[in-house]
Structures are given as C-alpha cells and as structure tokens.
C-alpha positions as CSV (number, residue, x, y, z in Angstrom):
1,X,-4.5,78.4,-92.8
2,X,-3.3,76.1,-90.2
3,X,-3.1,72.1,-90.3
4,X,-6.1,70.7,-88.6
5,X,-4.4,68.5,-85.9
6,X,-6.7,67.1,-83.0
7,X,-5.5,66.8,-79.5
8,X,-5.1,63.0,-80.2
9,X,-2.8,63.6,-83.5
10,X,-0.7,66.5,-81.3
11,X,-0.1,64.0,-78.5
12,X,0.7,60.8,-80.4
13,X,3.1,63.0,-82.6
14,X,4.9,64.0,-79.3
15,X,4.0,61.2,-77.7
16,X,6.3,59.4,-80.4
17,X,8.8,62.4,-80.4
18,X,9.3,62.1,-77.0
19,X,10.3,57.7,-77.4
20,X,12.2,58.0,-79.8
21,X,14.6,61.3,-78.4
22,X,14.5,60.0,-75.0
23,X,13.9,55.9,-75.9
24,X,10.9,55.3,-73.8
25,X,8.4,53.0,-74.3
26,X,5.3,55.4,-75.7
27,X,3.1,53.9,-72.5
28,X,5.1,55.3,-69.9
29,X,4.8,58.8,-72.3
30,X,1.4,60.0,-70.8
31,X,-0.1,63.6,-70.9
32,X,0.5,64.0,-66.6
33,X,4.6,62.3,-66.7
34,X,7.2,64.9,-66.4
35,X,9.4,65.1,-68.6
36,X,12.5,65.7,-67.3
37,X,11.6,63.2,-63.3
38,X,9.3,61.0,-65.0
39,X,11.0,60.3,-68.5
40,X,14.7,61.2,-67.9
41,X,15.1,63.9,-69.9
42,X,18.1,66.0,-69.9
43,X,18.7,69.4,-71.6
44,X,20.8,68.4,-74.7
45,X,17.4,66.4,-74.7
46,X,14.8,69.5,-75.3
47,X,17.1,70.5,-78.1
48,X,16.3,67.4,-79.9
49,X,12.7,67.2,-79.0
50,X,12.1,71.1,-79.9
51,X,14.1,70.2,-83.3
52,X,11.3,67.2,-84.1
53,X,8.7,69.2,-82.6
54,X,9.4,72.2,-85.0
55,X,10.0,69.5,-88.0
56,X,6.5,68.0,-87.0
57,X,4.6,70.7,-87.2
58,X,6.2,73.3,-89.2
59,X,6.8,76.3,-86.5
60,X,10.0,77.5,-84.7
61,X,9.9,77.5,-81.1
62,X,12.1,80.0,-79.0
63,X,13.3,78.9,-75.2
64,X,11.6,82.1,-73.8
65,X,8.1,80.8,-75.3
66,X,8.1,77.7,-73.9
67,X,9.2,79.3,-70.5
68,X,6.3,81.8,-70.9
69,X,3.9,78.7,-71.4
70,X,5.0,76.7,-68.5
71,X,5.3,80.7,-66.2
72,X,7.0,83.1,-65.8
73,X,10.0,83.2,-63.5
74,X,10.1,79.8,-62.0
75,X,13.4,78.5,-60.6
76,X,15.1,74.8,-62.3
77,X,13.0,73.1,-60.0
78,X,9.8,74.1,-60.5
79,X,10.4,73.7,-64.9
80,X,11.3,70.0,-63.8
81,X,8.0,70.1,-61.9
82,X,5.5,71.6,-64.8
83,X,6.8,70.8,-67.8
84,X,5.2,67.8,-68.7
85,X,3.9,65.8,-71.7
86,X,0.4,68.0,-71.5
87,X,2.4,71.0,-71.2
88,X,3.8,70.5,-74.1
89,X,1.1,69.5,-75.9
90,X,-0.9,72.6,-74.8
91,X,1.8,74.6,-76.0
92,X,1.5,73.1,-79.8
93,X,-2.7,73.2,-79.5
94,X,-1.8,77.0,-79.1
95,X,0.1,77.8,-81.5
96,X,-2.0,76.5,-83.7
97,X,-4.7,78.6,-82.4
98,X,-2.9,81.7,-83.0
99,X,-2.0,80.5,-86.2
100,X,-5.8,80.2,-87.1
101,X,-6.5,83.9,-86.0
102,X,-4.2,85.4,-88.4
C-alpha cells in the first residue's frame, strides 16, 4: 500500500527539495513558478532534485516519464515553459495513485 501523502505534504517536501538544490527561499517556490525561468534551475539541477525526489518518496523516476507528464514532443522551450512546481507535484500525486491501484 502506498504512503498517504496529501497535496500539502507532496508540495512542502518539494517545495523544500526544490530550496535547498537550487537555494531559493521556499516563498518564491510556489505551485505556478517555473522551475527552470522562475527559480534558475539548470539541468545538472533536475538530477539532484529527481535524486531527493526519489529519496523522499521511495520511487525511481525515468527522464521519459517526467517528459510524458509535462507532453509529449515538446521542443527545450516549451519544457522550460511547463515544467513547473505543480507539474511536478502532479507527477508525484500520480504515482502514488497508480501505486494505490496495484
């Protein structure tokens, strides 16, 4: 059976992920700022956050699944665009979700 995390545990568990890989202050770190325009992220920088993300909550996470989450087929642009704080929290919310169905 999967952890019961709220929406308000996920987020404040990336929330504080997301400070202390890219040393933010956690009030600019809102569910609508983009990660990579908003918060300065850089790609060595997902490789961290995935790491703490995977630590957090106990599941691996694969490039191509996070890429499905935010769409399919979208140029380096449009990623720096849509993947955002919410994004990524909606990505952990649903794999716990398929976690609960098996």
């Amino acid at each position: 059976m999967a952890p019961n995390y709220s929406d308000e545990k996920v987020f404040t568990t990336i929330q504080g992920i997301i400070a202390q890989a890219l040393r933010v202050d956690t009030s600019k770190i809102v569910l609508e700022a983009r990660i990579f325009t908003d918060l300065g992220a850089e790609s060595i920088d997902i490789l961290d956050i995935r790491f703490q993300i995977e630590q957090a909550f106990g599941f691996k996470i694969s490039d191509e699944e996070i890429m499905r989450h935010i769409g399919d087929d979208l140029t380096a642009e449009e990623i720096q665009e849509q993947f955002t704080v919410e994004s990524l929290v909606g990505y952990v919310k649903e794999r716990f979700a398929e976690k609960e169905m098996v």
